[in-house]
Backbone as numpy.savetxt, mean C-alpha at the origin, in Angstrom:
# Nx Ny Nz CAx CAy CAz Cx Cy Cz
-23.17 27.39 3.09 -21.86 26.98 3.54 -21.88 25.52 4.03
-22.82 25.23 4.97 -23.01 24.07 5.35 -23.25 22.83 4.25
-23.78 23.05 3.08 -23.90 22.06 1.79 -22.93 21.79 1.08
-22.10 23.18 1.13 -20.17 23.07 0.72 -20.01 22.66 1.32
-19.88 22.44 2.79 -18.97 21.16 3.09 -19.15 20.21 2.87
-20.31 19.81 2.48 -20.63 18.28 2.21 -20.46 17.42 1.00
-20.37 18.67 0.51 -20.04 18.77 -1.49 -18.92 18.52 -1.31
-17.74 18.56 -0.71 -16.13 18.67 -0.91 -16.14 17.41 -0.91
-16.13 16.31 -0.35 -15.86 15.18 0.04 -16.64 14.36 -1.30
-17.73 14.12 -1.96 -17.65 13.52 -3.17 -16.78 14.41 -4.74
-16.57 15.60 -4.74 -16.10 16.89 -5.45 -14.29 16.11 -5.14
-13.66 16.33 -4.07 -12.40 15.67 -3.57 -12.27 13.84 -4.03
-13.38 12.83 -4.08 -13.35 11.65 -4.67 -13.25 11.42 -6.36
-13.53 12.58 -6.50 -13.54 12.66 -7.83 -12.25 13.58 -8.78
-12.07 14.39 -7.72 -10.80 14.87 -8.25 -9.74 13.46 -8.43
-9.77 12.88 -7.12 -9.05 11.86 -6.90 -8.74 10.63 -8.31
-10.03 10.16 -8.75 -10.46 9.32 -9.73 -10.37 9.97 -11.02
-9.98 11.25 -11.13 -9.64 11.39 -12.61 -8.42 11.91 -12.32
-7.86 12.22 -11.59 -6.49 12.25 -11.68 -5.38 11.39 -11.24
-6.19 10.64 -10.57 -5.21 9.29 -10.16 -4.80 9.12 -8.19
-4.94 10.86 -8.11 -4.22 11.13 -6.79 -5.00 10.40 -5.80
-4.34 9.82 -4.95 -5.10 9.09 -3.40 -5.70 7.39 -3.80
-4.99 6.99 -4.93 -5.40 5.96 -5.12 -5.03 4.93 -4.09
-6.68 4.24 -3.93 -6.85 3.26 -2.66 -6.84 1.54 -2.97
-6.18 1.24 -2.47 -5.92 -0.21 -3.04 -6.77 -1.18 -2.47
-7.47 -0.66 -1.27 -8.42 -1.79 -0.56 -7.78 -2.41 0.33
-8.62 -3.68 0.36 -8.57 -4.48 1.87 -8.24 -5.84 1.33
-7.84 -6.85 2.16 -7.36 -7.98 1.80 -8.42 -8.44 0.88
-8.16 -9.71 -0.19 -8.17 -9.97 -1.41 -7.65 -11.06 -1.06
-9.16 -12.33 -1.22 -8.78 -13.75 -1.59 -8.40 -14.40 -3.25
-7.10 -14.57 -3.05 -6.81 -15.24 -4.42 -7.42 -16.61 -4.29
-8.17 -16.79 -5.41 -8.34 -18.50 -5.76 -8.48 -18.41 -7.32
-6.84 -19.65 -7.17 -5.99 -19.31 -8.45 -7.59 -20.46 -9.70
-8.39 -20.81 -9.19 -9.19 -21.52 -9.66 -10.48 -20.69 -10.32
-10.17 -19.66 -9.98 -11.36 -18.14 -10.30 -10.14 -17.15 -11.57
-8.50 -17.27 -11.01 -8.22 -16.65 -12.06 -7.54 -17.14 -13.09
-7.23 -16.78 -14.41 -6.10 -16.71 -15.31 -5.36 -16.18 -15.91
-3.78 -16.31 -15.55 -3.24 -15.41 -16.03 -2.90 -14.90 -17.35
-2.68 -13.71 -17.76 -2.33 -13.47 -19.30 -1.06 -13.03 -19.08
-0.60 -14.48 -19.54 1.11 -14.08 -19.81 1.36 -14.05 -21.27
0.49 -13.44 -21.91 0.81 -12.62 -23.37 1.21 -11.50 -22.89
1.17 -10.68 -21.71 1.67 -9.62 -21.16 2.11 -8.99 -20.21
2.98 -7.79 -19.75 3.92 -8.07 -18.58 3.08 -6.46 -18.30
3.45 -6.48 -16.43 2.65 -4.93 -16.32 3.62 -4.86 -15.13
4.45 -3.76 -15.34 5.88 -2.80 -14.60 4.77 -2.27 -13.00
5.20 -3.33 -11.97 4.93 -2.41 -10.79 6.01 -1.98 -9.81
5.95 -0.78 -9.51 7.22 0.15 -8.73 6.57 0.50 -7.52
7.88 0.39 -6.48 7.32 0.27 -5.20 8.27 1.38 -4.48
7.82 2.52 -3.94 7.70 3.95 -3.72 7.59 3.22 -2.08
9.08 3.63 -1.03 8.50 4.25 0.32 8.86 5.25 0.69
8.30 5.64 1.89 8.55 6.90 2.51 8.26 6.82 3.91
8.75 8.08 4.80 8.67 7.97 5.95 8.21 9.24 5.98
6.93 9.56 7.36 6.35 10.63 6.96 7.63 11.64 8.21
7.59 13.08 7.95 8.59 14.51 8.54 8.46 13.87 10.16
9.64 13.71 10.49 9.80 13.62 11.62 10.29 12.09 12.33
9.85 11.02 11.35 9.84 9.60 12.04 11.46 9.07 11.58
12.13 8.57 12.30 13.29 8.16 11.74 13.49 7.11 11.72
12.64 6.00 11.34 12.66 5.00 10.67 13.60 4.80 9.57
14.03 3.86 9.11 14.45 2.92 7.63 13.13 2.21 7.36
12.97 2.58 5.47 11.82 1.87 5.52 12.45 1.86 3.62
12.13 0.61 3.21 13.02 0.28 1.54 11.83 -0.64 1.44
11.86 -0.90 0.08 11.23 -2.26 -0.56 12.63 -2.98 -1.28
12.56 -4.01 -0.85 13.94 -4.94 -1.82 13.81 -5.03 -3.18
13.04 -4.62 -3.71 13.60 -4.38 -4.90 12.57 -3.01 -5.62
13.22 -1.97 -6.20 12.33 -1.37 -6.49 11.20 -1.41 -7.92
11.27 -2.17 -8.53 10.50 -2.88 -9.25 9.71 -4.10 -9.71
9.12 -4.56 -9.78 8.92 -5.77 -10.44 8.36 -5.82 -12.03
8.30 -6.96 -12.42 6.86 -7.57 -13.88 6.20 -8.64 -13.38
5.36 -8.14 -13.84 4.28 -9.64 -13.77 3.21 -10.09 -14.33
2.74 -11.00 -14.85 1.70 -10.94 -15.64 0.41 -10.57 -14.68
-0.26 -9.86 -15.39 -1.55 -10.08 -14.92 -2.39 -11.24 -14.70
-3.30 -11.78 -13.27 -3.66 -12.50 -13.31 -2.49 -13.58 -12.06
-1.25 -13.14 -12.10 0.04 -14.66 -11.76 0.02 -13.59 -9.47
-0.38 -14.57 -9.06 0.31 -14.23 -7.56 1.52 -13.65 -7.47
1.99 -12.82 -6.84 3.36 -12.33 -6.89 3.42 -11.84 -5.09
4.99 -11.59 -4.83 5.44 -11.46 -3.87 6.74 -10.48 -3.86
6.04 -9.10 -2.57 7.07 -8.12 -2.64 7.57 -7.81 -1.19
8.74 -7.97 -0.93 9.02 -8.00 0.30 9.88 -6.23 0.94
9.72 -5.99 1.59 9.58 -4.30 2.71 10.26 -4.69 3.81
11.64 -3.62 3.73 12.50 -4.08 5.20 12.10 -2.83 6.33
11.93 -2.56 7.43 11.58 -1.29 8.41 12.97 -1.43 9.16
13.10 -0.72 9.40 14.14 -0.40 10.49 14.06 0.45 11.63
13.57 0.52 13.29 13.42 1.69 14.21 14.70 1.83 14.71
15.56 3.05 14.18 16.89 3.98 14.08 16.10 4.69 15.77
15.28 4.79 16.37 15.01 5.68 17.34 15.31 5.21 18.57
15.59 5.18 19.68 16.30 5.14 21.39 14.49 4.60 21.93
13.20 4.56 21.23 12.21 4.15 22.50 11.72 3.28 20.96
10.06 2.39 21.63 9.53 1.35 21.70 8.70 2.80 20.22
8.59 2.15 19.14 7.64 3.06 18.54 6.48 2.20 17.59
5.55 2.25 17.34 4.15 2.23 16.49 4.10 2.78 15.47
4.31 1.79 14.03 3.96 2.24 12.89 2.95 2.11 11.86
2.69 2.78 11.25 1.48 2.25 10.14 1.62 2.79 9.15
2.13 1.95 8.05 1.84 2.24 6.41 0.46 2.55 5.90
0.66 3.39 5.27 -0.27 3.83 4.57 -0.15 3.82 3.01
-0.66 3.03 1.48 -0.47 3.14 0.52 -1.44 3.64 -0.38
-0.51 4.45 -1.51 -1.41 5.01 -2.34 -1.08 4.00 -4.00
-2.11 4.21 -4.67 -1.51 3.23 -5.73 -1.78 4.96 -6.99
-1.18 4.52 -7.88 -1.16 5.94 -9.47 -0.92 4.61 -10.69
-1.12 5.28 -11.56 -2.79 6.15 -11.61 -4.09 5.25 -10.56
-4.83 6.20 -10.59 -6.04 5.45 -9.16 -7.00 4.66 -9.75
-6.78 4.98 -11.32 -7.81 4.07 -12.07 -7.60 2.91 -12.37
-5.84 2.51 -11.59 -5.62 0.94 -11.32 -5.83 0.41 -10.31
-6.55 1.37 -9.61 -6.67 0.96 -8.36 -7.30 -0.65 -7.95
-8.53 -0.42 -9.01 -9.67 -1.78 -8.74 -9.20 -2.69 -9.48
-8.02 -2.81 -9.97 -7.36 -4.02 -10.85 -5.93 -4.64 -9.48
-5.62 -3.93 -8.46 -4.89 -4.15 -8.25 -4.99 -4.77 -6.75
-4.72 -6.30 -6.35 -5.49 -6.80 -5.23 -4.28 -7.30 -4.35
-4.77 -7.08 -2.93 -3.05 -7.81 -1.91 -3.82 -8.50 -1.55
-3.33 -9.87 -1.01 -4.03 -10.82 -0.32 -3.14 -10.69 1.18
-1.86 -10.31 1.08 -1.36 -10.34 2.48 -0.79 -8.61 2.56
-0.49 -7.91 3.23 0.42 -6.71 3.52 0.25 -6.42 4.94
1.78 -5.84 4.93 2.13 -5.31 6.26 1.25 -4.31 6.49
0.10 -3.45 5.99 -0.19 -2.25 5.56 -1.33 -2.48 6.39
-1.82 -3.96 6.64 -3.54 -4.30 7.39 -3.21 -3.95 8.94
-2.02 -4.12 9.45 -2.01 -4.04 10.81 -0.71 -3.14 11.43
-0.66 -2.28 12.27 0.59 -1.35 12.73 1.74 -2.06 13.47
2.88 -1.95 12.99 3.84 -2.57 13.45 4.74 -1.74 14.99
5.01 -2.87 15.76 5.69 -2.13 17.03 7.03 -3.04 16.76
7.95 -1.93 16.54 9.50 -2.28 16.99 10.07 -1.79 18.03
11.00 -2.47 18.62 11.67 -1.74 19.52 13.20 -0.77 19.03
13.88 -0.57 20.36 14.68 0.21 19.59 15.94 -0.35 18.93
16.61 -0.12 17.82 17.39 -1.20 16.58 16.76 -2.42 16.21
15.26 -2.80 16.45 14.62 -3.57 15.58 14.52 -3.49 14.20
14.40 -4.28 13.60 14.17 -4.51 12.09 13.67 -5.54 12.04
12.56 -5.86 10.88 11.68 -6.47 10.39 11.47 -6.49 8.75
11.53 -8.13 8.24 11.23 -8.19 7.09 9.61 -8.06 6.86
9.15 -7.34 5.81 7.58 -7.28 5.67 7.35 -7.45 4.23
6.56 -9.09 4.24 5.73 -9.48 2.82 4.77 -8.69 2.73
4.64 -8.63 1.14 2.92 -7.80 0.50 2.67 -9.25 -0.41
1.56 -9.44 -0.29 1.26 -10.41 -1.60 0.43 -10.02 -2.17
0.30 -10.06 -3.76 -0.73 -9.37 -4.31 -1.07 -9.82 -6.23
-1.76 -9.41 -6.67 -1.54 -9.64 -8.21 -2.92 -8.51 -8.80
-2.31 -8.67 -9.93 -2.84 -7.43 -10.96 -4.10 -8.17 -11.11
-5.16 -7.49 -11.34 -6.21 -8.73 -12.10 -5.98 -8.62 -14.01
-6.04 -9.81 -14.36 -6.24 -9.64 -15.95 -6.97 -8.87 -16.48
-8.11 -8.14 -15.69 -9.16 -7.18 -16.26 -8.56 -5.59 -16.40
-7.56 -5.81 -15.83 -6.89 -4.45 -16.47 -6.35 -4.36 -17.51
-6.83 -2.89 -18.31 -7.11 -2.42 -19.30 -5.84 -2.57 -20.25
-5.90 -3.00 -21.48 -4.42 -3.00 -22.35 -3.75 -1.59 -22.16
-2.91 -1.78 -22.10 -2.59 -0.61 -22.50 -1.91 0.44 -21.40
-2.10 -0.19 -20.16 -1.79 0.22 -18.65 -0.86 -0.79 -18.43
-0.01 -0.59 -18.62 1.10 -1.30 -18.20 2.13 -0.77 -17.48
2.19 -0.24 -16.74 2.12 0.43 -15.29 1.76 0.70 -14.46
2.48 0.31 -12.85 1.51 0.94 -11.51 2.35 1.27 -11.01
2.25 2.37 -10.15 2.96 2.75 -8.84 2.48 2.31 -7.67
3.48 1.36 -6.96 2.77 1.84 -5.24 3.66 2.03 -4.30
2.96 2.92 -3.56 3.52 3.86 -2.99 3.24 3.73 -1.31
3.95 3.62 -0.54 3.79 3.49 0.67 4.39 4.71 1.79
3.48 5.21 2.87 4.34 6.35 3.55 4.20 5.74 4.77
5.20 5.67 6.15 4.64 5.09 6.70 4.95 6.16 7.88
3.47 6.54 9.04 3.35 6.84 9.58 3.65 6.67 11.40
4.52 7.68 11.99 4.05 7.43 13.62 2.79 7.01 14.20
2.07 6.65 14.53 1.25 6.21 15.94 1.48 5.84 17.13
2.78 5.80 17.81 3.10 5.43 18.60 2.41 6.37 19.80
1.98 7.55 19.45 1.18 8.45 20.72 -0.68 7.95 20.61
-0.48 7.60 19.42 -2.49 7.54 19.28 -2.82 5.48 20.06
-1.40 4.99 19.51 -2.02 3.39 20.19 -1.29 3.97 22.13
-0.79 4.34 22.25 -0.66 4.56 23.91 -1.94 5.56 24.59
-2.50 6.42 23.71 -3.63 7.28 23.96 -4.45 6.20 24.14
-4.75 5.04 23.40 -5.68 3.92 23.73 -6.80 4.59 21.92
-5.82 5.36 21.50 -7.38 5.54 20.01 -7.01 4.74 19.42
-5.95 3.93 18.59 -5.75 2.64 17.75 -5.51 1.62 18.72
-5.83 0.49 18.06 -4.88 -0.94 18.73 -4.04 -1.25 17.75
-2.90 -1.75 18.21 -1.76 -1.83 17.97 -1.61 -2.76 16.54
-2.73 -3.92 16.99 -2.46 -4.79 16.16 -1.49 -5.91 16.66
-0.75 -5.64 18.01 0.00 -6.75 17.81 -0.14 -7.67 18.86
């Protein structure tokens, strides 16, 4: 029993990687447009999915729900939040990217997603992602989803277990 549990967690990474589910996009990503080039022989459809997880009553949109872009070209996607709630609350996005096997093609150099946001109450906030496809993704994938849920913390950064970030 004790070796099953230990088995789940590469068994669960792998479910993940052939089916796409829990795709992880990583950590900030230095562009240096001098390392890349873009292939604008071709355009790759990325869709931008939010959500708010049961219970948080946030506003949370991306301004536009699509983009194109070549692979390889910097791009910029901008995320409005809104705290609809009466107190001071702590948020944190969390994103998944689909299929997951775009995952390692797909790089942010900036997102709201690195650090938890505190609004107060009827705050709103515009939030940049910056990011670009790498050209090393595969022909033929010309699609990504990403997907953002964004989570309460407002009890775990006052517990003192996260910092806020801000």
């Amino acid at each position: 029993m004790f070796g099953f549990g230990f088995a789940l967690v590469p068994m669960y990474d792998m479910l993940c990687k052939v089916t796409g589910l829990g795709g992880r996009t990583g950590d900030l990503y230095v562009y240096d447009p001098a390392k890349v080039t873009p292939d604008e022989s071709r355009l790759v459809k990325v869709t931008f999915l939010t959500n708010v997880n049961d219970g948080m009553t946030w506003e949370f949109r991306s301004e536009r729900g699509a983009v194109h872009v070549h692979p390889g070209e910097l791009s910029e996607a901008k995320f409005f939040v809104r705290n609809t709630s009466d107190h001071v609350m702590v948020a944190q996005a969390v994103p998944s990217l689909a299929p997951g096997s775009a995952a390692e093609f797909f790089h942010k150099t900036e997102c709201f997603c690195f650090t938890r946001q505190v609004l107060a109450p009827g705050q709103s906030l515009e939030m940049p992602m910056r990011f670009f496809v790498s050209p090393d993704l595969p022909r033929g994938q010309d699609s990504i989803s990403l997907s953002y849920t964004l989570f309460d913390v407002t009890q775990l950064a006052a517990d003192g277990q996260i910092a806020t970030g801000a």
